[in-house]
SEVOMAR-505904 format. One line per 3 residues: number of its first residue (from 0); their letters; for each residue y, x, z negated of N, C-alpha, C, O. Coordinates in pm, whole numbers, m for minus. Atoms other than C-alpha are relative to their C-alpha. Example, Ala and Ser with C-alpha at 12.3 -4.5 7.8 and 13.67 -1.06 7.14 Angstrom:
REM SEVOMAR-505904
0 = AS = m119 89 0 m450 1230 m780 120 90 0 118 194 m66; m119 m82 6 m106 1367 m714 109 m77 m73 220 m26 m90
//
This chain:
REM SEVOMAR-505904
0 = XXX = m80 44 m113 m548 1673 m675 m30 84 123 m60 203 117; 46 m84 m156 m612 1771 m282 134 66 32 235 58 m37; m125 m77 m42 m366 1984 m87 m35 m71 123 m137 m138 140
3 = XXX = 10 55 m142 m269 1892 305 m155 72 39 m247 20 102; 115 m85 m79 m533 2181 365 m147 m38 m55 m232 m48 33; 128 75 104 m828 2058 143 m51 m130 69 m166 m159 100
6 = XXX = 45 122 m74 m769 1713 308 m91 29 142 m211 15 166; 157 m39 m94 m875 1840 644 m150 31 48 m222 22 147; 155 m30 10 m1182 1945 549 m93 m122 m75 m210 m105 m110
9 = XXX = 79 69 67 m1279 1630 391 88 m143 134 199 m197 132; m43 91 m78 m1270 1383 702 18 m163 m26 107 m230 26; m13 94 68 m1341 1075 518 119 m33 m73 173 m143 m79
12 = XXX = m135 37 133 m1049 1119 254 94 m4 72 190 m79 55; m151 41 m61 m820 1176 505 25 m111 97 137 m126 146; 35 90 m106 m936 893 740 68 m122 m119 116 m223 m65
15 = XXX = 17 106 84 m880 670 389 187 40 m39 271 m42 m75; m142 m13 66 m533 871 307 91 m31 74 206 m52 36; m122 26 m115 m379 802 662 m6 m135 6 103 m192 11
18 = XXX = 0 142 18 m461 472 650 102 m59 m111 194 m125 m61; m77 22 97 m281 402 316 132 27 24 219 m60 28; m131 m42 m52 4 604 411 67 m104 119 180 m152 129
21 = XXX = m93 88 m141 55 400 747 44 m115 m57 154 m155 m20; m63 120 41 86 85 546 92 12 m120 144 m91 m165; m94 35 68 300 205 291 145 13 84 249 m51 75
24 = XXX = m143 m40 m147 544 377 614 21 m170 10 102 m228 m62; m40 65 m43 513 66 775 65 m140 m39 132 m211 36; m85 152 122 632 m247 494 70 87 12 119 75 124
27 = XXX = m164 10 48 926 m35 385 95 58 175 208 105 171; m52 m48 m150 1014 56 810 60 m119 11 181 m135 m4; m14 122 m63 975 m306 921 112 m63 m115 225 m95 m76
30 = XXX = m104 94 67 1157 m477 611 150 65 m49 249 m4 m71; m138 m63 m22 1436 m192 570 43 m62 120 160 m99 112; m105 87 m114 1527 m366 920 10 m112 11 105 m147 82
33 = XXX = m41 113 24 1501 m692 853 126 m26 m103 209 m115 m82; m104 m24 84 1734 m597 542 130 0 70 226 m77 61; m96 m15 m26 1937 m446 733 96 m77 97 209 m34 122
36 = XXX = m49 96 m81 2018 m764 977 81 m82 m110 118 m185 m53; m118 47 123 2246 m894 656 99 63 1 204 8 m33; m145 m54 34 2489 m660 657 142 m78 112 156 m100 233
39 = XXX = m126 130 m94 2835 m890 741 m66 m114 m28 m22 m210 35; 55 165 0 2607 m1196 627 m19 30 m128 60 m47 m182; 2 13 147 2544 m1130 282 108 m118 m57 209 m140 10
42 = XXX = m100 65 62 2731 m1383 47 81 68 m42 178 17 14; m125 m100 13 2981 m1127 m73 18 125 64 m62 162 149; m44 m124 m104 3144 m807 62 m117 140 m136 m202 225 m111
45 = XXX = 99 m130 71 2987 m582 m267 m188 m49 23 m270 34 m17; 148 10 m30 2621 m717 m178 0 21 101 m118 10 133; 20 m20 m142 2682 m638 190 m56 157 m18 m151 201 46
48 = XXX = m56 m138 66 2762 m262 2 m184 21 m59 m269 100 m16; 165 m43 78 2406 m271 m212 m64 m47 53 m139 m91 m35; 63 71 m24 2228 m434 m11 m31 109 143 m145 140 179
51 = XXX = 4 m115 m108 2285 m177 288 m30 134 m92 m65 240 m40; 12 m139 79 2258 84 m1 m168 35 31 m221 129 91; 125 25 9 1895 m59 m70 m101 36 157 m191 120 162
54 = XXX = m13 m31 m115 1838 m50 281 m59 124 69 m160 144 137; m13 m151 m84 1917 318 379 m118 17 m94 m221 15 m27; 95 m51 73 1676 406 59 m118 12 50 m187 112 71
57 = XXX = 141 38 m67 1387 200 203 m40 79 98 m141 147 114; 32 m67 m168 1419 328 539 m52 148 m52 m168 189 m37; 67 m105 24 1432 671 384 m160 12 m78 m246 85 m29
60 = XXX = 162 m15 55 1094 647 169 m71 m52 92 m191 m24 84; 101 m36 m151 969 534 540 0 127 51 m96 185 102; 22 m176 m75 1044 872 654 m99 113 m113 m166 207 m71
63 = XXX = 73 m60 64 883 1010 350 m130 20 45 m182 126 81; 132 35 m17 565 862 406 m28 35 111 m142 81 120; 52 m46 m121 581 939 788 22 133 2 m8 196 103
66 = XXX = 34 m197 6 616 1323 690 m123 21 m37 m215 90 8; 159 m35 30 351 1284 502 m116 20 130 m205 101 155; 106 48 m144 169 1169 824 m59 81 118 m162 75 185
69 = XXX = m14 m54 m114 317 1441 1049 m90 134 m55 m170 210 m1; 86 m133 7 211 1693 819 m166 18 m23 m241 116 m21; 184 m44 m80 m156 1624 855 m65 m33 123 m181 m68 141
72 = XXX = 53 m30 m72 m136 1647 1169 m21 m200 132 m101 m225 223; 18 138 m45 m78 1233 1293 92 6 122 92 m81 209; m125 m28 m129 209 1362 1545 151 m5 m75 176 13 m195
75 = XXX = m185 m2 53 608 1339 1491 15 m84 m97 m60 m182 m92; m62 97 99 767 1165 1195 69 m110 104 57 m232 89; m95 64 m94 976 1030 1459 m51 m87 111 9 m187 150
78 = XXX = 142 74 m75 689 904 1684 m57 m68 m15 m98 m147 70; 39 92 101 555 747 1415 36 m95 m45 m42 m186 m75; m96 95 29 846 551 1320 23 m115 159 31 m237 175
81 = XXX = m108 89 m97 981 448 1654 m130 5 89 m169 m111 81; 63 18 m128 701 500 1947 m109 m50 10 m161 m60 121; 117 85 24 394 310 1792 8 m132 65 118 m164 109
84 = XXX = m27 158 m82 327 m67 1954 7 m54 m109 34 14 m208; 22 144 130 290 m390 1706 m143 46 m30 m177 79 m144; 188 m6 48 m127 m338 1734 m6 75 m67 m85 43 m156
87 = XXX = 36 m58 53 m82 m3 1585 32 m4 m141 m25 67 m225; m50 m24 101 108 m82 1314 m57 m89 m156 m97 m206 m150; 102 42 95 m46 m142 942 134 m120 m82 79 m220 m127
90 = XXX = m60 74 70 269 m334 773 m15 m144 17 m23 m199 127; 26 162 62 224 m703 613 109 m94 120 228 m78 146; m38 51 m48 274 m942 833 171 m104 m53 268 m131 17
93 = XXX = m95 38 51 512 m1120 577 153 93 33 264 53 68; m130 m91 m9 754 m831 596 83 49 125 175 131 134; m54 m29 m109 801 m862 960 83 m139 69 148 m138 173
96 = XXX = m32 97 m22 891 m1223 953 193 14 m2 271 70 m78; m158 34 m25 1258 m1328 1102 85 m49 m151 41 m149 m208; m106 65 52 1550 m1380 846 17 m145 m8 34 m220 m104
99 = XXX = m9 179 11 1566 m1724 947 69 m24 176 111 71 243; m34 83 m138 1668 m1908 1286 144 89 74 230 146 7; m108 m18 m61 1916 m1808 1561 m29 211 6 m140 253 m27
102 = XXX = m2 m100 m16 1998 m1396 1625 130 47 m65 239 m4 m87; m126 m65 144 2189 m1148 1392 170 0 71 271 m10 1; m115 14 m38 2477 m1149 1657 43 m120 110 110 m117 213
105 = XXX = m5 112 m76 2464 m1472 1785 m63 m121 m103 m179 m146 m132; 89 156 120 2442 m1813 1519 m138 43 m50 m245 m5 m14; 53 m15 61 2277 m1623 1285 m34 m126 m127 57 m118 m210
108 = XXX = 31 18 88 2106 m1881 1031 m79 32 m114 m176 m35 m149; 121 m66 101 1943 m1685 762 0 m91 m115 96 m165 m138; 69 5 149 1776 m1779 429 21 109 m127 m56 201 m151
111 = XXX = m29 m80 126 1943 m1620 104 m119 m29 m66 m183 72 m93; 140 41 93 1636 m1789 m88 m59 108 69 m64 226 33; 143 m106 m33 1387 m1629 120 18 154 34 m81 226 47
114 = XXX = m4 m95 47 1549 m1328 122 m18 47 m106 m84 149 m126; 4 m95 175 1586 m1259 m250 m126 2 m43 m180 95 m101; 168 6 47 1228 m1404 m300 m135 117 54 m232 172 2
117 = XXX = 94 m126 m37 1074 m1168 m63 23 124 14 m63 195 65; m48 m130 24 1271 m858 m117 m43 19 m168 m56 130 m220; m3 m37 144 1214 m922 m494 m135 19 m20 m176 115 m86
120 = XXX = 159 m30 3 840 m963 m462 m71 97 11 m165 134 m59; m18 m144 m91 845 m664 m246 m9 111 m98 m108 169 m144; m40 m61 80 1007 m475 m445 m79 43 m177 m111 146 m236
123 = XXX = 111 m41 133 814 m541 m783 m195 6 33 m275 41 m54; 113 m87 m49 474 m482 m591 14 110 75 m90 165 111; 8 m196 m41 596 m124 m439 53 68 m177 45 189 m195
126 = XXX = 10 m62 125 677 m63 m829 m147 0 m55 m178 101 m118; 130 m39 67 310 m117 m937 m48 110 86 m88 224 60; 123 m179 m102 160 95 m623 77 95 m56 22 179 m128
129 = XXX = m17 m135 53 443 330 m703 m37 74 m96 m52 196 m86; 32 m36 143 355 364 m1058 m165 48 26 m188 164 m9; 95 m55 m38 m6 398 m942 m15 158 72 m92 253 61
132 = XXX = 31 m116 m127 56 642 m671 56 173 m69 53 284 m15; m80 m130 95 239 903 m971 m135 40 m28 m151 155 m69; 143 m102 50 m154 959 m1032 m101 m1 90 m219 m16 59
135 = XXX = 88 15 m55 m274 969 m694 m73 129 34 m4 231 23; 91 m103 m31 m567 1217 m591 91 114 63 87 230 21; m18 m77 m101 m359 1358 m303 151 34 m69 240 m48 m93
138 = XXX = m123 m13 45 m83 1571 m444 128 m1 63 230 27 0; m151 m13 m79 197 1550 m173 75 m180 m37 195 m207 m38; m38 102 m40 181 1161 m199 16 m7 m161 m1 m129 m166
141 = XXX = m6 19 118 224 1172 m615 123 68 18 210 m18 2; m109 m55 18 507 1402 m591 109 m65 70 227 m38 50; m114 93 m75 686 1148 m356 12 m145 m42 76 m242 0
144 = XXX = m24 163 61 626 865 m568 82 22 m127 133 m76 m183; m85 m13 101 809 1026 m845 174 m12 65 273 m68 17; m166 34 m60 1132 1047 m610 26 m125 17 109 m179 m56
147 = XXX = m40 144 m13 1123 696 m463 0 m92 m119 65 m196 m130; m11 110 114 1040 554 m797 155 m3 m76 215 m107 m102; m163 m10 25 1401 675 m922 88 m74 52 183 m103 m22
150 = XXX = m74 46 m22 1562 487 m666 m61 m148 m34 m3 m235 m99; 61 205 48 1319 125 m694 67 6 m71 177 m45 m48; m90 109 112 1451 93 m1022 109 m78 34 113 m201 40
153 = XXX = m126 70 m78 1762 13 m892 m27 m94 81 58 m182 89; 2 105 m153 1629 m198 m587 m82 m125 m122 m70 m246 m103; 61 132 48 1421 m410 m852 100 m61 m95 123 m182 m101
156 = XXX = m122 74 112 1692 m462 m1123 99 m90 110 143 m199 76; m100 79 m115 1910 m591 m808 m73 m134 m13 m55 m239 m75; 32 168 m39 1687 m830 m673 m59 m87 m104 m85 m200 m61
159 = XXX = 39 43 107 1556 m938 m1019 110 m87 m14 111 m204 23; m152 112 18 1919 m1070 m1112 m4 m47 77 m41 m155 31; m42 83 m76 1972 m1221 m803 m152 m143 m34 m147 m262 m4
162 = XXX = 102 100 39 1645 m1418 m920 10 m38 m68 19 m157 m36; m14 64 140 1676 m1512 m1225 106 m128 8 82 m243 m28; m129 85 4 2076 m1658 m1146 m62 m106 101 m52 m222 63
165 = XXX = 16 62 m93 1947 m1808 m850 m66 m157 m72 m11 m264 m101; 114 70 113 1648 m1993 m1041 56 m92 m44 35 m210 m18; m63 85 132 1867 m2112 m1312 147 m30 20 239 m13 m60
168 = XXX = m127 13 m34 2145 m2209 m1121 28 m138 15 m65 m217 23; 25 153 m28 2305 m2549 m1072 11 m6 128 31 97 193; m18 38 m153 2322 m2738 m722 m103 5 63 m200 m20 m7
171 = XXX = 104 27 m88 2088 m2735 m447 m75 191 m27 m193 192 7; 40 m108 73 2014 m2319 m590 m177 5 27 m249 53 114; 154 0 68 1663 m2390 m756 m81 m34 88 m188 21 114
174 = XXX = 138 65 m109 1509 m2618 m490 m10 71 131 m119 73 189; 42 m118 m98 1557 m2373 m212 m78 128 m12 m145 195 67; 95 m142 41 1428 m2086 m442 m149 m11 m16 m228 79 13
177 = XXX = 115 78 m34 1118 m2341 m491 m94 7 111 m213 38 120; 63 m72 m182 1060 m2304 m108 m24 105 33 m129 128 94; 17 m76 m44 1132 m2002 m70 m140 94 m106 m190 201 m72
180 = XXX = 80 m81 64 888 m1879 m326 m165 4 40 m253 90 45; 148 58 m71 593 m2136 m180 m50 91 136 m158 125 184; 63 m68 m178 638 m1957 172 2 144 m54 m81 210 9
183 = XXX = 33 m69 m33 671 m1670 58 m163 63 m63 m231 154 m17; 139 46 93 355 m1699 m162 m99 m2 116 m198 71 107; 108 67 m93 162 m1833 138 m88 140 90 m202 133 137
186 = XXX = 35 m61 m95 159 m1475 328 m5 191 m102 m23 308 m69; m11 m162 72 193 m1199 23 m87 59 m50 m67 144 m137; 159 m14 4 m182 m1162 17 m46 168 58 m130 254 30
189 = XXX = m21 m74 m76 m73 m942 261 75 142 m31 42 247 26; m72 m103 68 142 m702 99 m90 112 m99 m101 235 m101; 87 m53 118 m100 m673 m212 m119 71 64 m169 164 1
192 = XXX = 125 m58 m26 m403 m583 15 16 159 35 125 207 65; 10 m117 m67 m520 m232 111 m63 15 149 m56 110 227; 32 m48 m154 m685 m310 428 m118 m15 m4 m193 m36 m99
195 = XXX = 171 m29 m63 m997 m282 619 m118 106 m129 m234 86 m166; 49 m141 64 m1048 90 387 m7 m44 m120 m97 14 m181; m10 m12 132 m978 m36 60 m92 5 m96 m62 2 m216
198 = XXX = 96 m39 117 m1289 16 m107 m2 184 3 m40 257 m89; m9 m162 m41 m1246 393 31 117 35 m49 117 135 m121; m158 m28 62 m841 387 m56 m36 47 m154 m15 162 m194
201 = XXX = 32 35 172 m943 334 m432 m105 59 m1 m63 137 m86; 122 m80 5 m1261 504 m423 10 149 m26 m34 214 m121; m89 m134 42 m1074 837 m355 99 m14 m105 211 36 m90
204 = XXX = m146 m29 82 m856 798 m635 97 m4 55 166 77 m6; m116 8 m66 m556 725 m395 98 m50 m36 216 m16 m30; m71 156 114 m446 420 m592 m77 m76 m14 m175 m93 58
207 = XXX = 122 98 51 m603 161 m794 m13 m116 118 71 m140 205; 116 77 m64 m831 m81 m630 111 m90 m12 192 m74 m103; m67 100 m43 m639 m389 m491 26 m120 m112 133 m178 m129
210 = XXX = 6 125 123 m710 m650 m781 42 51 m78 109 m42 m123; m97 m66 68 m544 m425 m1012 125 42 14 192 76 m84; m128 13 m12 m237 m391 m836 14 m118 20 130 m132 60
213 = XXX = m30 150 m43 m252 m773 m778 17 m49 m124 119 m117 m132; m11 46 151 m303 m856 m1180 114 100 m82 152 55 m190; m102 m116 44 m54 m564 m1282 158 m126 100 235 m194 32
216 = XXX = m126 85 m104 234 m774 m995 m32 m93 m77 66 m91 m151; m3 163 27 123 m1133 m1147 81 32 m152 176 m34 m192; m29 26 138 171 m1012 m1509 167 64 m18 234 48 m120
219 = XXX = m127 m57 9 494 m842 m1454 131 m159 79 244 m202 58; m122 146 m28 617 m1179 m1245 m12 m143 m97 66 m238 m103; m12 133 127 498 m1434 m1538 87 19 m98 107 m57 m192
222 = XXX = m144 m28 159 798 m1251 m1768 80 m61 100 136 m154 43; m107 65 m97 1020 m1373 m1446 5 m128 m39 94 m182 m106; 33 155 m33 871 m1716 m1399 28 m62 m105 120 m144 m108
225 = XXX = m2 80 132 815 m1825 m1752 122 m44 m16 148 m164 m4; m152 82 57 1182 m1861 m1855 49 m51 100 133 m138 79; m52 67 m137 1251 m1948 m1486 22 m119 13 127 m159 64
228 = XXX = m17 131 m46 1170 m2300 m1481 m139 m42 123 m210 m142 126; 42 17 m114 992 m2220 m1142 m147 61 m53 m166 127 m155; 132 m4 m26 609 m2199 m1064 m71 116 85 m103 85 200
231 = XXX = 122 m113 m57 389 m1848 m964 m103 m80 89 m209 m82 28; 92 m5 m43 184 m1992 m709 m90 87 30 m51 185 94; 92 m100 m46 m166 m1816 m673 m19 46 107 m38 m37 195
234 = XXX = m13 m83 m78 m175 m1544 m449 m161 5 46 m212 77 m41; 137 m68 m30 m556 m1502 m300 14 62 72 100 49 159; m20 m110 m28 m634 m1199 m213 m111 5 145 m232 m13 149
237 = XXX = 43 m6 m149 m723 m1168 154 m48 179 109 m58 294 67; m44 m125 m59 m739 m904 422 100 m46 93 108 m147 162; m113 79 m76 m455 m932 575 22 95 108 13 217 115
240 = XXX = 42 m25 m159 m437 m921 937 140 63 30 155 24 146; m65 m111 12 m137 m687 930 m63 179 m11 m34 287 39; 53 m147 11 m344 m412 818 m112 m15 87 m172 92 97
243 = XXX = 73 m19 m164 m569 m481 1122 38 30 146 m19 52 253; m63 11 m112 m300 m474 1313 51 m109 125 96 m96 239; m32 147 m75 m243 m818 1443 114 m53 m50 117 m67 m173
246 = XXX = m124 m29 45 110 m883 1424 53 m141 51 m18 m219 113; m70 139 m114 370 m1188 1555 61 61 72 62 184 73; m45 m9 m97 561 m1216 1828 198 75 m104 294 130 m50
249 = XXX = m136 m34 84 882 m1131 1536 m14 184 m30 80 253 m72; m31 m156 12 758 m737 1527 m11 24 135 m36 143 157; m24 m80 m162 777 m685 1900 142 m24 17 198 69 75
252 = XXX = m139 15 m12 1127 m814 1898 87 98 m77 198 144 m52; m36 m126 121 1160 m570 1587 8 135 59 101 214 59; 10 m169 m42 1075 m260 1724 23 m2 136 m15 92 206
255 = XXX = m82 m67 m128 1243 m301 2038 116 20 19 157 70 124; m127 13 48 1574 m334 1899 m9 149 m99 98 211 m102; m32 m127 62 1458 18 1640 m54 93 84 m28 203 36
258 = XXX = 11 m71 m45 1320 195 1888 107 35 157 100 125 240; m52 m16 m111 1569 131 2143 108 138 95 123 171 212; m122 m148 30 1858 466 2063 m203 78 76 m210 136 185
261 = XXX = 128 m129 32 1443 658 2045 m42 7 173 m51 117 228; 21 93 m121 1362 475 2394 45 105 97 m24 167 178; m82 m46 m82 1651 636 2542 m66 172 41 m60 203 160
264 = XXX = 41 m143 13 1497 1033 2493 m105 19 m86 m41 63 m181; 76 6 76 1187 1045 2287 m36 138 m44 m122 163 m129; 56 m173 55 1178 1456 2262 105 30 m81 103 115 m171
267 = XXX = m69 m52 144 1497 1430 2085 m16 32 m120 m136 59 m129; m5 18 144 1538 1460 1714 102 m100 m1 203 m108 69; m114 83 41 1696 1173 1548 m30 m65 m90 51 m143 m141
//
C-alpha cells in the first residue's frame, strides 16, 4: 500500500488516484442533495427521519473523500465541495438528475419510484466499489472504506426493502417501479464507469477494473429481480460523459443552491 508521501513521487498514480477520488466525492455530494430535497416530502414522517439520516452519512463520506483530496495537495476540502463549476466535476450524470418536475419549495412533483430505484442502485454499486476499495493500493482510501462501509449497510438494507415492497405491491406500485427502473437503467452506465483513466484506476490496484464491478452489481441485483417479478435491463458499459465532465443544465442549478451559504465568504470554514 502507498502513503500520501509515496504518492507524490509517483505522478502517474496520483494523476489516476485523484481522478477516482473526484468521482467517488462527487456521486455521493451531488445525490446526498438531491436526497436531501425529500425531506417534508417523503411518504411518511419516520422516512423523512432515515432518509435525512442517509443523507447526512452520504454527504459525510463526500467530505471523506474530499480530505483525501486536500491532503495531496488538490486545495481545501471545502473548495472542493462547494467552489468547483459543473465542467469540473467527475459525478454520473444520472445522480445529478432532478427529483421530478416543479421546485422543492414550490409544487414540488417528485418520483418515489425513481427515487428508491436510483438510490437503491446507487447504493448497491458504492457497496461493490466499497468492498473493492477495503483492498485498495492507496492506504488512506482502504482505511476509509472500512468506515463508510459500516454505515452503507444500513443505507442498502433501507432502500432494498423499500424495493422489494414496492415491486410486489398491489395498485399502480409495480408499473411505476417498471419505469422507474427502465430510466434509470438508461443512464447507470454512468455510475459503474471509471472514466477517461480507468485502465490506469485498475491498473494501480485502486479498484477492480470496471467490468468487474459491473458483473459483481448485476449478480447481486438478479437475487433482487428474480423474485421481483420485474426485469434487470442491460446496463452497457459506456464512458460516461459525467466523468468528462459534461454535465446538464440540473447540476448548475445544484450547486448554486450548495454553494450558496460558501458563496457568501469562501475563506471561511464551514
Amino acid at each position: 500500500m502507498k502513503s500520501p508521501q509515496e504518492v507524490n513521487a509517483d505522478p502517474a498514480y496520483k494523476q489516476a488516484l485523484t481522478e477516482l477520488l473526484y468521482q467517488l466525492a462527487d456521486d455521493d455530494f451531488v445525490l446526498a442533495f438531491r436526497g436531501s430535497e425529500w425531506l417534508g416530502l417523503a411518504p411518511h414522517i419516520e422516512e423523512d427521519v432515515a432518509f435525512s439520516s442517509i443523507n447526512q452519512d452520504t454527504m459525510g463520506h463526500a467530505a471523506m473523500y474530499y480530505q483525501l483530496l486536500e491532503d495531496l495537495g488538490e486545495g481545501k476540502a471545502d473548495d472542493l465541495a462547494h467552489g468547483r463549476k459543473a465542467f469540473e466535476r467527475k459525478n454520473a450524470i444520472l445522480l445529478e438528475e432532478v427529483n421530478g418536475p416543479g421546485h422543492y419549495l414550490k409544487e414540488p412533483y417528485y418520483d418515489w419510484a425513481f427515487a428508491v430505484v436510483r438510490h437503491y442502485f446507487y447504493a448497491q454499486a458504492k457497496k461493490v466499489k466499497i468492498d473493492s476499495l477495503k483492498n485498495s493500493s492507496y492506504e488512506p482510501l482502504a482505511q476509509a472504506a472500512v468506515k463508510i462501509n459500516m454505515e452503507l449497510y444500513y443505507h442498502l438494507l433501507h432502500w432494498k426493502t423499500w424495493f422489494t415492497q414496492l415491486a410486489s405491491a398491489k395498485g399502480e406500485a409495480p408499473e411505476r417501479m417498471k419505469k422507474a427502473v427502465v430510466k434509470v437503467c438508461q443512464d447507470f452506465a454512468g455510475v459503474l464507469t471509471l472514466g477517461p483513466k480507468a485502465d490506469e484506476i485498475a491498473g494501480f490496484h485502486l479498484i477492480e477494473d470496471e467490468n468487474q464491478l459491473k458483473q459483481r452489481w448485476v449478480n447481486e441485483m438478479e437475487k433482487v429481480f428474480s423474485p421481483s417479478g420485474l426485469q434487470l435491463p442491460e446496463v452497457e458499459m459506456v464512458r460516461g460523459d459525467g466523468r468528462n465532465g459534461i454535465h446538464t443544465t440540473d447540476l448548475d442549478t445544484a450547486l448554486e443552491t450548495l454553494s450558496e451559504v460558501y458563496r457568501q465568504d469562501p475563506a471561511a470554514s464551514w
